[in-house]
PyMOL CGO cylinders between C-alpha atoms (Angstrom):
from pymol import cmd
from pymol.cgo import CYLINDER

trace = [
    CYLINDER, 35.14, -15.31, -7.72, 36.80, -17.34, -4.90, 0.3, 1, 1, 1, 1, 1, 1,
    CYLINDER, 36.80, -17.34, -4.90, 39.64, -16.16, -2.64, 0.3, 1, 1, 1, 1, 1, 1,
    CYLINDER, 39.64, -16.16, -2.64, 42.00, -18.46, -4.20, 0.3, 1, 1, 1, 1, 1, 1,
    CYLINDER, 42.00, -18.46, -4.20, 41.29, -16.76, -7.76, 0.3, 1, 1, 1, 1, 1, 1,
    CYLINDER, 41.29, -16.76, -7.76, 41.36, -13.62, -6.03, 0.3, 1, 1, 1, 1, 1, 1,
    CYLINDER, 41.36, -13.62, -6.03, 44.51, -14.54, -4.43, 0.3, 1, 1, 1, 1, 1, 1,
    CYLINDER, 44.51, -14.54, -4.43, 46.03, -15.69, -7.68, 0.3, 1, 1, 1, 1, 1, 1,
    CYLINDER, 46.03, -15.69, -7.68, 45.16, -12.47, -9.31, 0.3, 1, 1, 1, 1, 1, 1,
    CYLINDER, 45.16, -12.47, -9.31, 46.01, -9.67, -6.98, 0.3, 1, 1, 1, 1, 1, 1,
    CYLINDER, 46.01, -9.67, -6.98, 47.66, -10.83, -3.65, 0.3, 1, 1, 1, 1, 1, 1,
    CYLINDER, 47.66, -10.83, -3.65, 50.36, -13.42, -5.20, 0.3, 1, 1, 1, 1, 1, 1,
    CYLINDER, 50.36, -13.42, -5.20, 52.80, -10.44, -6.17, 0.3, 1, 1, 1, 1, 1, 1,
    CYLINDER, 52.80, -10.44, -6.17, 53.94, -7.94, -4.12, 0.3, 1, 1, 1, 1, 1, 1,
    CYLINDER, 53.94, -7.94, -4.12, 54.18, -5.14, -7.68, 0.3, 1, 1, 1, 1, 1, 1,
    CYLINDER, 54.18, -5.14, -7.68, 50.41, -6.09, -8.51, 0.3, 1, 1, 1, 1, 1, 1,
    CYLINDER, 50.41, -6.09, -8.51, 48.81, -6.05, -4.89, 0.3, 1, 1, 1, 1, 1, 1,
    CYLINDER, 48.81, -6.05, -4.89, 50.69, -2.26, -4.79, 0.3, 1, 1, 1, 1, 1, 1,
    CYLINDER, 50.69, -2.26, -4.79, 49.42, -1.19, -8.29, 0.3, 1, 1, 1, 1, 1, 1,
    CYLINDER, 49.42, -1.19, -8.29, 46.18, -2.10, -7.12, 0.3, 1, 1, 1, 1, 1, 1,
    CYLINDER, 46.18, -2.10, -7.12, 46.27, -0.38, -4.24, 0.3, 1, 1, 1, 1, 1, 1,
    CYLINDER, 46.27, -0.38, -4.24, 47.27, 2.50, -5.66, 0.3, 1, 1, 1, 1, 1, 1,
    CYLINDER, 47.27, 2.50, -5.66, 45.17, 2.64, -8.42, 0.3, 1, 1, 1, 1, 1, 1,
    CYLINDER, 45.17, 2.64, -8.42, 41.83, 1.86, -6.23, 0.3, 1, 1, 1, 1, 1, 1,
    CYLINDER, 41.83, 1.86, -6.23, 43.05, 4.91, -4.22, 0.3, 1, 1, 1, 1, 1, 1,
    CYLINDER, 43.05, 4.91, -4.22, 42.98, 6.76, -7.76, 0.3, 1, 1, 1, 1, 1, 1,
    CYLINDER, 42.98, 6.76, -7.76, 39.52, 5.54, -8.52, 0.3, 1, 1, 1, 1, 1, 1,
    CYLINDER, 39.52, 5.54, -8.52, 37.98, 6.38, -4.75, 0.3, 1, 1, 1, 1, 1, 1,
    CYLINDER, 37.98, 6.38, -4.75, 39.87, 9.71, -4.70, 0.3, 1, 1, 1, 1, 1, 1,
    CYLINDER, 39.87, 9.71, -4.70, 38.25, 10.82, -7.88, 0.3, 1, 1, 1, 1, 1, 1,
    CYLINDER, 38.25, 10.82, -7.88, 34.94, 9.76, -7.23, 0.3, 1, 1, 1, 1, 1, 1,
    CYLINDER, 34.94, 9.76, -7.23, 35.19, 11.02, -3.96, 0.3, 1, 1, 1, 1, 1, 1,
    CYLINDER, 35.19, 11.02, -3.96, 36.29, 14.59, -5.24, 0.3, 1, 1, 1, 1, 1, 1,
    CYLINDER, 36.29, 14.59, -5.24, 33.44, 14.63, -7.92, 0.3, 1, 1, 1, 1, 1, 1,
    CYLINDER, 33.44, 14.63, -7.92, 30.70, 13.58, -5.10, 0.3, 1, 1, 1, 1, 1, 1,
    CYLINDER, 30.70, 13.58, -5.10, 31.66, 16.44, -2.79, 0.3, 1, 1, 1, 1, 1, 1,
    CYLINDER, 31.66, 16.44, -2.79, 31.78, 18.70, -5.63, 0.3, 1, 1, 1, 1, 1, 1,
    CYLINDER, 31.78, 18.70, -5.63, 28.10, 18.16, -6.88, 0.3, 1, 1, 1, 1, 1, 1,
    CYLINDER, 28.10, 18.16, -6.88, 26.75, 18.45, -3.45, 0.3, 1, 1, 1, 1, 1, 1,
    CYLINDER, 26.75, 18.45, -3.45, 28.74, 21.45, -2.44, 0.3, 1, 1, 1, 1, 1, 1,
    CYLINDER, 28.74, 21.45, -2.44, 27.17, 23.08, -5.73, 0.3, 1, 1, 1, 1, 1, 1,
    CYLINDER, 27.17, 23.08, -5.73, 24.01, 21.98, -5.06, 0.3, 1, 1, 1, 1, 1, 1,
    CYLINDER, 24.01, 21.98, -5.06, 24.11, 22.84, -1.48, 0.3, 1, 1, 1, 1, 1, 1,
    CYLINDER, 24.11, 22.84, -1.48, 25.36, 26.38, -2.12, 0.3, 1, 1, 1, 1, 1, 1,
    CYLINDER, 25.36, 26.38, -2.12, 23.64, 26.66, -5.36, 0.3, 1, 1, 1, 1, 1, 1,
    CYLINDER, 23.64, 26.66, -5.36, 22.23, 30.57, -6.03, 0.3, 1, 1, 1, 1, 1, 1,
    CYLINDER, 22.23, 30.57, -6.03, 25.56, 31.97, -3.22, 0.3, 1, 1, 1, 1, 1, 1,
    CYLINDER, 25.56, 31.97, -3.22, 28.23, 30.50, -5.31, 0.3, 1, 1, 1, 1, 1, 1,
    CYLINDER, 28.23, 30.50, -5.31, 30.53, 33.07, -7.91, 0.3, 1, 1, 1, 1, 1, 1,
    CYLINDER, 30.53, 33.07, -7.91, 28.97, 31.24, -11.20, 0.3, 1, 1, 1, 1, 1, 1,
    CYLINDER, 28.97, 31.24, -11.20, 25.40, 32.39, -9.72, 0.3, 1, 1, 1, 1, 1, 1,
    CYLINDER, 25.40, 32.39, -9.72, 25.68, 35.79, -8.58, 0.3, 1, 1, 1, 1, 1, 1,
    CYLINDER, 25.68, 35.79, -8.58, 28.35, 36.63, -11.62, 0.3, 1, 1, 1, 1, 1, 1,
    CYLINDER, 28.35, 36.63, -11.62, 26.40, 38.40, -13.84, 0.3, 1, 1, 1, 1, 1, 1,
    CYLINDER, 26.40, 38.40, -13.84, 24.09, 40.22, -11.35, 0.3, 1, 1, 1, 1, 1, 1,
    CYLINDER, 24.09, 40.22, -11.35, 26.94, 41.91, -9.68, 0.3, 1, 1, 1, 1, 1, 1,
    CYLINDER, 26.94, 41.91, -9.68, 28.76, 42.63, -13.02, 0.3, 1, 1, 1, 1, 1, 1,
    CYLINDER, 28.76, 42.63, -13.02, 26.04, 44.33, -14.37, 0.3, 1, 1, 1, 1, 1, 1,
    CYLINDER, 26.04, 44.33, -14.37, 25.29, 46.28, -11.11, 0.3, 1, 1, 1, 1, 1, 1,
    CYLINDER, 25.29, 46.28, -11.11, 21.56, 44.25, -10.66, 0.3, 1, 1, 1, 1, 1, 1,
    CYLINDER, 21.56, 44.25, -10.66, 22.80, 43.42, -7.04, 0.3, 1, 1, 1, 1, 1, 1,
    CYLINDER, 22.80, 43.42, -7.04, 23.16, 46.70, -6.05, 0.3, 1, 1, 1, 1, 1, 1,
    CYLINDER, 23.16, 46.70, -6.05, 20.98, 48.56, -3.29, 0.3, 1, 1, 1, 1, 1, 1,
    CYLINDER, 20.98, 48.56, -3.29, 22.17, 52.13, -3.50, 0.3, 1, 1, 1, 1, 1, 1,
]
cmd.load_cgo(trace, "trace")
C-alpha cells in the first residue's frame, strides 16, 4: 500500500483520520488492558483472591 492510497483512504478527511484515531486508541487500549492483565495473573499467580479463596474459606490456611 503506497502513501498516496494511504492518503486517499485515511488522511484526505478530517471525520475519517479522527475515527481512526480513535478507534486505533480503542484497539491498543484493549489489548493493552488484556496484556497487563495476563501477566499480572501470572506474575501473582498462587497470592491472588481466586487462589487462596477456598483455602481461607474453609479454614485450610489457618495456623492456630
Amino acid at each position: 500500500m503506497s502513501f498516496q492510497s494511504v492518503y486517499k483512504l485515511v488522511f484526505r478527511r478530517n471525520s475519517i483520520f479522527v475515527g481512526t484515531v480513535f478507534l486505533g486508541a480503542l484497539i491498543f487500549q484493549s489489548s493493552f488492558d488484556v496484556g497487563i492483565n495476563k501477566f499480572w495473573n501470572k506474575y501473582n499467580q498462587g497470592k491472588l483472591w481466586e487462589d487462596v479463596r477456598y483455602k481461607l474459606e474453609n479454614g485450610e490456611g489457618e495456623e492456630e
